[in-house]
BARO-341134 format. One record per residue (C-alpha): y, z, x; residue number from 1. Coordinates in Angstrom, 3 decimals, padded with zeros to 6 digits. Layout:
! residues N
<site><yy>Y</yy><zz>Z</zz><xx>X</xx><num>NUM</num></site>
...
END
This chain:
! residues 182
<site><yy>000.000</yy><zz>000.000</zz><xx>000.000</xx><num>1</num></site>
<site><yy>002.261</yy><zz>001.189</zz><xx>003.112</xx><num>2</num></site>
<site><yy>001.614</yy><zz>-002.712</zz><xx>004.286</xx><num>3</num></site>
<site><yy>002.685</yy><zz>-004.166</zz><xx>001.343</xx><num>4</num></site>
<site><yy>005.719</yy><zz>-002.434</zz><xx>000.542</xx><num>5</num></site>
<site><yy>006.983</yy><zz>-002.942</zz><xx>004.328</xx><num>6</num></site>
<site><yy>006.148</yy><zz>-006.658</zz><xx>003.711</xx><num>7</num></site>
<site><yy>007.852</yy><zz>-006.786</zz><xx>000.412</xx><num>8</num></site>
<site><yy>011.166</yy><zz>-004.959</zz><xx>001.964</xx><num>9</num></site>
<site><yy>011.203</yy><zz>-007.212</zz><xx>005.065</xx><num>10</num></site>
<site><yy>011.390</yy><zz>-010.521</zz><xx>002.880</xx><num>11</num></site>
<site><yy>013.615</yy><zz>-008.858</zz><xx>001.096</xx><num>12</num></site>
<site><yy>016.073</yy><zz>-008.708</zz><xx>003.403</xx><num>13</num></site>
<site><yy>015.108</yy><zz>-011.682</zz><xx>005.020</xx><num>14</num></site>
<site><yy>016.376</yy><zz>-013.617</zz><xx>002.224</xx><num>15</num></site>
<site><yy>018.799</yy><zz>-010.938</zz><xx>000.985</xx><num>16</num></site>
<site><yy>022.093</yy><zz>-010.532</zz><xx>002.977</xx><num>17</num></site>
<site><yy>023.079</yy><zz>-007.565</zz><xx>000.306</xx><num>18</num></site>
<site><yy>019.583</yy><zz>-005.901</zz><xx>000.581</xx><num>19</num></site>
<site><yy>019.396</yy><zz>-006.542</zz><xx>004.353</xx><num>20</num></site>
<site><yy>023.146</yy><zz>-004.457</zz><xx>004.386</xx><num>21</num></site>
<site><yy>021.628</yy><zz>-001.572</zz><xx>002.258</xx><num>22</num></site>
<site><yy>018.044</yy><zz>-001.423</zz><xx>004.171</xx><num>23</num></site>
<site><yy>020.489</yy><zz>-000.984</zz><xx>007.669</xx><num>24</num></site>
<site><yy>022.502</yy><zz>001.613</zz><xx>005.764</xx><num>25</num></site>
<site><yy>019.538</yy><zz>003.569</zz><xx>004.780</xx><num>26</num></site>
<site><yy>017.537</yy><zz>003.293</zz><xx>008.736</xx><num>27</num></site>
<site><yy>021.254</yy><zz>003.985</zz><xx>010.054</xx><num>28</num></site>
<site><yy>021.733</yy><zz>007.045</zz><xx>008.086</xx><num>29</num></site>
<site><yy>018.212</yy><zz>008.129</zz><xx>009.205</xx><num>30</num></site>
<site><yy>019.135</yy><zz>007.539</zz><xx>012.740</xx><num>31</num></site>
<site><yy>021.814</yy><zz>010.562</zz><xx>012.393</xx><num>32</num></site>
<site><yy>024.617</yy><zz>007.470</zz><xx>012.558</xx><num>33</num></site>
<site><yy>027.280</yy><zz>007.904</zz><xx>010.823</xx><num>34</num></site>
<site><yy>027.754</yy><zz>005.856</zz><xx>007.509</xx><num>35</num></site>
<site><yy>029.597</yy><zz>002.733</zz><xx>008.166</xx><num>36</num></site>
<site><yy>033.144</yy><zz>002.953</zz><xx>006.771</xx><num>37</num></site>
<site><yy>034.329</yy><zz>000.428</zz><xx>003.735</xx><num>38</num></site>
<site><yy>035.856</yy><zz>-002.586</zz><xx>004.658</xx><num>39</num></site>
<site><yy>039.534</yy><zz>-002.144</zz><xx>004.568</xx><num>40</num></site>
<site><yy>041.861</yy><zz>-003.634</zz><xx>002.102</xx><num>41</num></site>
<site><yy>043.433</yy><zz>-007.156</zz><xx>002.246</xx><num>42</num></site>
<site><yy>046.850</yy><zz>-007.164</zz><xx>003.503</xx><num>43</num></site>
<site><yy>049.221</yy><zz>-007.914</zz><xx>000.500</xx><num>44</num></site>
<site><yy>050.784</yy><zz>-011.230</zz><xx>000.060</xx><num>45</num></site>
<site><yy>054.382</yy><zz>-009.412</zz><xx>000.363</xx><num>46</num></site>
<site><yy>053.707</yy><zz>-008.073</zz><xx>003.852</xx><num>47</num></site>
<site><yy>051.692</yy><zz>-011.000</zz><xx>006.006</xx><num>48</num></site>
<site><yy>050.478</yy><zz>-010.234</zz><xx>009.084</xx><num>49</num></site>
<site><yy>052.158</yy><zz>-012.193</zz><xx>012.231</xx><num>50</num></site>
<site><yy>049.048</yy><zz>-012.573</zz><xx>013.896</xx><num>51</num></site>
<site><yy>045.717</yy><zz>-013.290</zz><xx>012.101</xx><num>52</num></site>
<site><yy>042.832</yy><zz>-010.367</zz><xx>012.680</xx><num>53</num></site>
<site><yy>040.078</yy><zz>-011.954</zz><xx>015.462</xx><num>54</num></site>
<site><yy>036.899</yy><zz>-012.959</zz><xx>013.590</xx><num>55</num></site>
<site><yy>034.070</yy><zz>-010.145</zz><xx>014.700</xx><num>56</num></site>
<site><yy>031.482</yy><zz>-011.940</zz><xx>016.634</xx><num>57</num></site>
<site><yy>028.666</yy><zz>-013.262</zz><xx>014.546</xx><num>58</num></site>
<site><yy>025.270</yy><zz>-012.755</zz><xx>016.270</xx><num>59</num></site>
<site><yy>023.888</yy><zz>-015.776</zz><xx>016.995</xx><num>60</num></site>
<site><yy>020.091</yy><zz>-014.911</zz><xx>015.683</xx><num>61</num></site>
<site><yy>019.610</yy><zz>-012.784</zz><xx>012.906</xx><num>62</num></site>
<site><yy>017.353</yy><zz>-009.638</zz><xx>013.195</xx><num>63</num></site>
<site><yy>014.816</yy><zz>-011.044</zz><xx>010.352</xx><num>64</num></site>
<site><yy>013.899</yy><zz>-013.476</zz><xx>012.720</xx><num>65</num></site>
<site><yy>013.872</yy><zz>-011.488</zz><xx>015.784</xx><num>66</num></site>
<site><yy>011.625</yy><zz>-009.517</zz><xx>013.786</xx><num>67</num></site>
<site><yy>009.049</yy><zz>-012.516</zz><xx>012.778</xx><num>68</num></site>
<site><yy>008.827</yy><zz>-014.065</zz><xx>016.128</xx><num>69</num></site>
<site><yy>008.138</yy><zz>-010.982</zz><xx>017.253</xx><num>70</num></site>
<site><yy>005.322</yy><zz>-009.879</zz><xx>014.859</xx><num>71</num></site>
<site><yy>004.568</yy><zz>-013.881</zz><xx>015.113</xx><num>72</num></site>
<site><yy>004.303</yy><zz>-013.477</zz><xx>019.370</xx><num>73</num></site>
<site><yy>002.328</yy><zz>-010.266</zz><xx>018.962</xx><num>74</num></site>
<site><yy>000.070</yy><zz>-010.761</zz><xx>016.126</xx><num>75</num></site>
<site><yy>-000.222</yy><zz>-013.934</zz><xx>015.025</xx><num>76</num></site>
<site><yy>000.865</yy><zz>-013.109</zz><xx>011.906</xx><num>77</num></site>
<site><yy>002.780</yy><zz>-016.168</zz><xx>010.540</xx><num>78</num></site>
<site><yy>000.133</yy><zz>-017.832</zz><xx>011.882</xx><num>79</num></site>
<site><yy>-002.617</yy><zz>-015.976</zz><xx>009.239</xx><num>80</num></site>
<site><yy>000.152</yy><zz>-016.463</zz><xx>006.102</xx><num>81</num></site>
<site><yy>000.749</yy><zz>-019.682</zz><xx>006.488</xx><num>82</num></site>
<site><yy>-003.280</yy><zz>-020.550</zz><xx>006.665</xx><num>83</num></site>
<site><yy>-004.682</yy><zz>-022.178</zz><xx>004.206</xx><num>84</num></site>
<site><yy>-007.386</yy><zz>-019.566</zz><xx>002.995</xx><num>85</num></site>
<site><yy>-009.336</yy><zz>-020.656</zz><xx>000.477</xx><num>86</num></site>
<site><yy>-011.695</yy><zz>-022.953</zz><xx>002.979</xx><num>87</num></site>
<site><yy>-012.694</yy><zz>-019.916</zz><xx>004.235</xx><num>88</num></site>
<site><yy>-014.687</yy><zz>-016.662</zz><xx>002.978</xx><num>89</num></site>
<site><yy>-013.817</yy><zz>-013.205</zz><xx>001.808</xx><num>90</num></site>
<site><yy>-015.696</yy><zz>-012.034</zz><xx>005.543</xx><num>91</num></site>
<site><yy>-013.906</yy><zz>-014.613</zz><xx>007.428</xx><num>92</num></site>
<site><yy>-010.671</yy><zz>-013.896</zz><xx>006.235</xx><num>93</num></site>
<site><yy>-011.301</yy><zz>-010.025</zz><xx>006.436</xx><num>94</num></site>
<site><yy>-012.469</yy><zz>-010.357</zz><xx>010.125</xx><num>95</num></site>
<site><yy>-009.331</yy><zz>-012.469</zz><xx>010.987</xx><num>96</num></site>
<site><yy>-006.936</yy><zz>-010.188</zz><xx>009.374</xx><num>97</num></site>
<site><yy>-007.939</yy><zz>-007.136</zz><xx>010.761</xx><num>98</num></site>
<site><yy>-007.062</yy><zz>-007.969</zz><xx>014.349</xx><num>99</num></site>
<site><yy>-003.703</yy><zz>-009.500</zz><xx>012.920</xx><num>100</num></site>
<site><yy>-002.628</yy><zz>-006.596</zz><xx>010.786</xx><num>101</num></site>
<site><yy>-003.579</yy><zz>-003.500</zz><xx>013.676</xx><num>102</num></site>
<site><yy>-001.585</yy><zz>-005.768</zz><xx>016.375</xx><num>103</num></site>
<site><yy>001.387</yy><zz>-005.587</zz><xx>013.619</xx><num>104</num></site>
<site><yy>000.922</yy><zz>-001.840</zz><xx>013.008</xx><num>105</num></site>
<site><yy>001.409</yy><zz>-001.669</zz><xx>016.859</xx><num>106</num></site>
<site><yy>004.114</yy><zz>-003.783</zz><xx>016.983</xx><num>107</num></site>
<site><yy>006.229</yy><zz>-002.078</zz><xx>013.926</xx><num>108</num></site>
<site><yy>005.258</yy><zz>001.156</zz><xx>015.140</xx><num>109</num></site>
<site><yy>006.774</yy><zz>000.253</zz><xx>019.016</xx><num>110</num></site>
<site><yy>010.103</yy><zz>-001.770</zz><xx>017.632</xx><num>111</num></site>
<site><yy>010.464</yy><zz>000.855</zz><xx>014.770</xx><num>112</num></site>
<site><yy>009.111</yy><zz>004.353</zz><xx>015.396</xx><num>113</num></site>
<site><yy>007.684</yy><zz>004.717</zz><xx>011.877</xx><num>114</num></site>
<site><yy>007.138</yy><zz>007.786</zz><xx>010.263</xx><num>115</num></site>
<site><yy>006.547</yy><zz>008.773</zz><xx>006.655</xx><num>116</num></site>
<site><yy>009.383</yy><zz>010.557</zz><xx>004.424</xx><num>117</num></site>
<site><yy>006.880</yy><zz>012.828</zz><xx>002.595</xx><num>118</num></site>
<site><yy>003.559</yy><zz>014.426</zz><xx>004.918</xx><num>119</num></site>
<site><yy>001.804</yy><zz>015.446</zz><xx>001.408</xx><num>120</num></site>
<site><yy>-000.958</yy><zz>013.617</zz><xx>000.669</xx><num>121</num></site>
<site><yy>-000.924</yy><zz>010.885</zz><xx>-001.851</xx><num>122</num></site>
<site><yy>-001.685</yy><zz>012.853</zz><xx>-004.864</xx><num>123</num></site>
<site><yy>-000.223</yy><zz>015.982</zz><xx>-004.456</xx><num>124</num></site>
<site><yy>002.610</yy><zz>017.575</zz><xx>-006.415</xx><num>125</num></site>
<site><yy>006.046</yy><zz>017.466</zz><xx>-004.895</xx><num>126</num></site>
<site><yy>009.616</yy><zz>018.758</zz><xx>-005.766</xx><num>127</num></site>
<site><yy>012.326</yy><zz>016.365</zz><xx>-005.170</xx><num>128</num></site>
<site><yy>015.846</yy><zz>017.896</zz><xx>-005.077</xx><num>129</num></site>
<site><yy>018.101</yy><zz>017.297</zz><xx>-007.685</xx><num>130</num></site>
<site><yy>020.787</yy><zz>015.408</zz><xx>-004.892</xx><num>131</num></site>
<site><yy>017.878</yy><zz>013.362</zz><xx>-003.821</xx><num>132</num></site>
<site><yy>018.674</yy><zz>009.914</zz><xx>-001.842</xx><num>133</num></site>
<site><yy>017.631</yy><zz>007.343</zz><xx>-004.261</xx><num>134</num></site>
<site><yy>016.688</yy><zz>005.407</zz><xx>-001.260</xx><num>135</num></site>
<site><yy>013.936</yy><zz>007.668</zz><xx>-000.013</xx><num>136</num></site>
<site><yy>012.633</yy><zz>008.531</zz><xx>-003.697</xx><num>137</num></site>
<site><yy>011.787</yy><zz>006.532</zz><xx>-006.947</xx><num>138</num></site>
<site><yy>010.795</yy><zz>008.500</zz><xx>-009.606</xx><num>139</num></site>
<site><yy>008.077</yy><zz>005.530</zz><xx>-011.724</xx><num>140</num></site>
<site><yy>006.441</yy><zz>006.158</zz><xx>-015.143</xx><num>141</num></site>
<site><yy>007.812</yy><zz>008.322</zz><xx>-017.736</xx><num>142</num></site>
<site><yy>009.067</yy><zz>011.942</zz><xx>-017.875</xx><num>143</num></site>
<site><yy>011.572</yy><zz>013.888</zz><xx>-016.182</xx><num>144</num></site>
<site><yy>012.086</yy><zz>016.876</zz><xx>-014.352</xx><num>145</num></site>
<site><yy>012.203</yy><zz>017.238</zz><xx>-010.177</xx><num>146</num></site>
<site><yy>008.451</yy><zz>017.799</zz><xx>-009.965</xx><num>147</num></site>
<site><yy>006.087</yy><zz>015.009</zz><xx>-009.922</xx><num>148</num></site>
<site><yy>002.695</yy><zz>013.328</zz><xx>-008.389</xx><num>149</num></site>
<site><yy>003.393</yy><zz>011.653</zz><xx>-004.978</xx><num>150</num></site>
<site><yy>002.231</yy><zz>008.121</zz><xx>-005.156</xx><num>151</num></site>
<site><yy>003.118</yy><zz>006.673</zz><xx>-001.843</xx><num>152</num></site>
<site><yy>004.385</yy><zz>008.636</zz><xx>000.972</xx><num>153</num></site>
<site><yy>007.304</yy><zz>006.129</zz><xx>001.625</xx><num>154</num></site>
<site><yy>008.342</yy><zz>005.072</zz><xx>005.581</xx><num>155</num></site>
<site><yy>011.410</yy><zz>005.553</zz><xx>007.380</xx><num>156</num></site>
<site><yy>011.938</yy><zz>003.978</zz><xx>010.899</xx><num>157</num></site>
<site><yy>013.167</yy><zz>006.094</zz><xx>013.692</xx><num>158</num></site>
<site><yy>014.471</yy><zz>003.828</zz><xx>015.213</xx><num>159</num></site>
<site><yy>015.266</yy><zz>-000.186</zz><xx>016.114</xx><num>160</num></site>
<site><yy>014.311</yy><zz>-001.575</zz><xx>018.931</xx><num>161</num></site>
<site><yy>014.855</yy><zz>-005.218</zz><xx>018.347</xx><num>162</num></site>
<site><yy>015.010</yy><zz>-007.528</zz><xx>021.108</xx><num>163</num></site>
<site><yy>018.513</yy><zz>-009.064</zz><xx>022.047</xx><num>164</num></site>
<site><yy>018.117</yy><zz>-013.026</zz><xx>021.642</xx><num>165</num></site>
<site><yy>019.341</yy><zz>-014.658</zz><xx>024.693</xx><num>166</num></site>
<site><yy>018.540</yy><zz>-017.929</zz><xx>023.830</xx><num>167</num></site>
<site><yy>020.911</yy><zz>-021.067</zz><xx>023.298</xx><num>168</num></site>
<site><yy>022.336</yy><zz>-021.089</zz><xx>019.530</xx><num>169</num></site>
<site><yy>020.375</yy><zz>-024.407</zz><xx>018.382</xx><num>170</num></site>
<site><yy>017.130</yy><zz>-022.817</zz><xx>019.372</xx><num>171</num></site>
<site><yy>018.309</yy><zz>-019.614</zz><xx>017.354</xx><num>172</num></site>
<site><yy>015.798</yy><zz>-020.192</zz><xx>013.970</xx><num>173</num></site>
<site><yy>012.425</yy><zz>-020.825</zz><xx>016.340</xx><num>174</num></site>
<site><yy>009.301</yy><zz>-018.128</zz><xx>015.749</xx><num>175</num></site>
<site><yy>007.221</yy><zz>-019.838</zz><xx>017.784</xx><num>176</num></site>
<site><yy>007.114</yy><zz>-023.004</zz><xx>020.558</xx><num>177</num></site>
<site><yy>004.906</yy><zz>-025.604</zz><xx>019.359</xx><num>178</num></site>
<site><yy>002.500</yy><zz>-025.388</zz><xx>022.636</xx><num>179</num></site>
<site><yy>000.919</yy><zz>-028.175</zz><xx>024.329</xx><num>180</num></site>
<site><yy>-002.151</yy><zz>-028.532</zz><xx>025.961</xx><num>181</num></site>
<site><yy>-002.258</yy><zz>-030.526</zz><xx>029.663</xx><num>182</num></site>
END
């Protein structure tokens, strides 16, 4: 389940610019940063500025993609989702995945430092303060209350350790080299 949800949250903001913003908000304020301030206000048309405000740099390789070459370098895992699966059996599939999903778990685990939010086991009975980040708890099903069965254990990341692209800006969007054989 852990899998899928981390799957689900990195297409998310892979696709997402507004999800992506809230995802590094929530990792950020787990980090111990502080929260990154609003944006400030135009300037009014009755007071222009004499000089425009510099542009901030735009990175020139976003960190969804850092993130997929990387689990594609590692694992082979774009590799095993872009296969097509149904030539092959339930066994065969199952024998390629698991090598491809523990070299992922590795590679998560060294860029992100993952560690669950709650260390009850699924099933137990929690409390959830009142205050609770609705980021780090969703309360599903009916009912209401601060007391309720823990379904998933939810993941935060300690950290990100995502390498710095150094490549040249057309190459910028590339997971993988297309390799040749001599």
């Amino acid at each position: 389940m852990a899998l899928g949800t981390a799957f689900r949250a990195f297409f998310a903001a892979l696709f997402h610019r507004e999800i992506a913003a809230q995802i590094a908000r929530v990792l950020d304020e787990a980090k111990g940063a502080p929260p990154a301030l609003p944006a400030a206000p135009a300037p009014s048309p009755a007071a222009p500025s004499k000089t425009p405000a510099p542009a901030p740099p735009q990175p020139s390789r976003s960190e969804a993609i850092s993130l997929l070459a990387a689990l594609q370098r590692e694992s082979r895992l774009v590799d095993l989702i872009q296969e097509k699966l149904d030539q092959f059996s339930d066994a065969q599939v199952g024998a390629a995945a698991r090598p491809c999903l523990q070299q992922c778990a590795g590679t998560l685990e060294r860029l992100f430092g993952l560690e669950p939010i709650r260390e009850e086991g699924e099933g137990s009975t929690i409390t959830v303060g009142q205050a609770a980040s609705p980021a780090r708890y969703q309360w599903i099903g009916e009912g209401s209350g601060q007391t309720g069965k823990l379904v998933h254990h939810g993941w935060l990341a300690t950290r990100v350790d995502l390498p710095e692209w150094s490549g040249p800006t057309e190459d910028r969007l590339v997971l993988a080299p297309a390799q040749i054989e001599r």
